[in-house]
N, C-alpha and C positions, 0 to 999 in steps of 0.2 A: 504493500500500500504506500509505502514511505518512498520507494521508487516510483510508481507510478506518477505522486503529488508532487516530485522534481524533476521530472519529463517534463510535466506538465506547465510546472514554472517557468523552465528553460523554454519551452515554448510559445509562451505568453509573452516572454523577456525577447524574443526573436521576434516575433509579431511588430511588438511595439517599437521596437529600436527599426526594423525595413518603415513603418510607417515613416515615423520620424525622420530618416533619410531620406522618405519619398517629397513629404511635404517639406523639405529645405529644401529640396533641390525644386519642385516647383515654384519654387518662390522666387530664389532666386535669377537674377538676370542672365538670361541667354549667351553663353559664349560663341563668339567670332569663331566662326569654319573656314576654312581651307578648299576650293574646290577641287576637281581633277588635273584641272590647270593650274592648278597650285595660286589663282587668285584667290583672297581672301573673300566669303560673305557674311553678313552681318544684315542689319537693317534693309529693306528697300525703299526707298522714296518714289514711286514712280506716277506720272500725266496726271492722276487722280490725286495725287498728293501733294503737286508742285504749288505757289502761290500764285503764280498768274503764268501766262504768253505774252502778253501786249505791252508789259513794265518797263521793257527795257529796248535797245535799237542795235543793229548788228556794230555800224560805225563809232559808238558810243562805249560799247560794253566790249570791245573784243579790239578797238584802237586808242583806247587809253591807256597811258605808262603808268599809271595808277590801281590797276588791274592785273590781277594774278592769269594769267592765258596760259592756257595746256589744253592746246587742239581744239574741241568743240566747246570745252569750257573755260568758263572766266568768271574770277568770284573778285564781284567792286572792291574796289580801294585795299585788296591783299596785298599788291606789291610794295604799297609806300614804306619807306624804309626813312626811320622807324615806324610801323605799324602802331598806333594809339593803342596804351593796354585800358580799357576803363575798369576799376573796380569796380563799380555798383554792377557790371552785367558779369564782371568775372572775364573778362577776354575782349572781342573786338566783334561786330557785327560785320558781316559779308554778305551781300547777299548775291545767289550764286544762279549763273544764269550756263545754259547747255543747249545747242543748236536743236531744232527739230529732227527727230528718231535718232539720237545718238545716246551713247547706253553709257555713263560712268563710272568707274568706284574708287572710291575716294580713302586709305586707310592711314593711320596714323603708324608710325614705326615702331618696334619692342622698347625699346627703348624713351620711348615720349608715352606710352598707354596713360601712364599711372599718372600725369602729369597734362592732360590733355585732353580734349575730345569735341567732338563734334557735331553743333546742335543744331543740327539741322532735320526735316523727316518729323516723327512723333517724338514727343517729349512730354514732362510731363508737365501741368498748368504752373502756374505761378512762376517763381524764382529756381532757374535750373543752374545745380553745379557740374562742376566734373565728375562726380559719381552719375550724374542722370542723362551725359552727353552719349555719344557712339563711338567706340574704336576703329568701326568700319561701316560705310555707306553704298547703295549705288545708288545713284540716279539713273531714273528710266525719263527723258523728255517724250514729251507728246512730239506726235507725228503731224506734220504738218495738216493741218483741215481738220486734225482728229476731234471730237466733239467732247469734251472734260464736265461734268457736272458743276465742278468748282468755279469753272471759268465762264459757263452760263454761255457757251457757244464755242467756235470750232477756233484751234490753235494755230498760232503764229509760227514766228522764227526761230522764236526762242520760247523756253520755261524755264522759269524764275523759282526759286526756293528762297524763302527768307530765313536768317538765323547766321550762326559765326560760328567763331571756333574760340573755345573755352581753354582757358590753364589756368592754375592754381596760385602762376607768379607771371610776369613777363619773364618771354622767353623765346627763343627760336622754336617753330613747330615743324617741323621735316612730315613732307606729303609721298605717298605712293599715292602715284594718276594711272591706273587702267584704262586703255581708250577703245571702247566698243569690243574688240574681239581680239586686241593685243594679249600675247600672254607674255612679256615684259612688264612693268609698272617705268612710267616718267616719272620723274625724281623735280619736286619743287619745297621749298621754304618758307614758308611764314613769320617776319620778322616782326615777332607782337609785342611792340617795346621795348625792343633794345635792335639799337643803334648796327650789329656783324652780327652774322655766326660763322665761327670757325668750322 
């Protein structure tokens, strides 16, 4: 009997402890995968989820020196060097614009995860830090004429995402740029506040 009542505990004690695993691991936030191409995935932003088409103008957002450009995309006022860090938002607003049907993704480096990220896509309401940003994004732009709920009619040249990229201090932010069907990453910088990065 006395056997049978310690099976049984041990059993109970197994139960509860897989529960317990189960319900931390739901909870917690979704780790960044790796695809077959060895691109990183993470979050998707895409047509349905951009903030507008019509915001922005080809000559404007993609021939400015003031502009981060890597091929289809370009996110406002990234290149200025120094990049303004504002406390009150936690980093620097960009807001990032992507030619018609071209596909991005956007990931932050091993080295910058912990110290960085990028609030763009869903987030959550109010005041977001670097625990609440993304390590890795893709943008999916609408397709030229495509019809977008959000946009309350058919898309432009461009789709716009509003939002920035967050850190903990000024800092240099180092980008991997995937462009549509490359399996290489473009290599860019974010000077958010300070003046070089070595």
């Amino acid at each position: 009997m006395t056997g049978h009542r310690s099976v049984t505990a041990a059993a109970v004690l197994a139960t509860v402890a897989v529960a317990a695993s189960l319900a931390a691991s739901s909870s917690a936030k979704p780790a960044d995968k790796t695809t077959a191409m060895g691109r990183p995935s993470g979050v998707v932003a895409d047509c349905a989820k951009g903030s507008g088409s019509r915001g922005g103008s080809l000559s404007r957002e993609f021939g400015s020196r003031w502009n981060l450009v890597v091929g289809p995309l370009a996110m406002s006022g990234a290149r200025a060097i120094p990049g303004g860090y504002s406390k009150s938002f936690g980093g620097n607003k960009f807001p990032l614009y992507i030619k018609a049907g071209h596909r991005i993704t956007i990931a932050l480096t091993s080295g910058t995860k912990e110290r960085a990220a990028l609030a763009y896509g869903p987030l959550p309401n109010g005041y977001v830090e670097v625990d609440d940003g993304h390590r890795v994004i893709t943008f999916i732009a609408c397709r030229r004429g495509q019809y977008s709920p959000g946009f309350g009619g058919p898309a432009g040249r461009l789709t716009f995402w509003s939002g920035g990229v967050l850190a903990i201090a000024p800092r240099c932010v180092p980008l991997l740029i995937w462009v549509d069907h490359e399996r290489s990453p473009r290599r860019a910088v974010i000077h958010l506040g300070v003046p070089g990065c070595g």
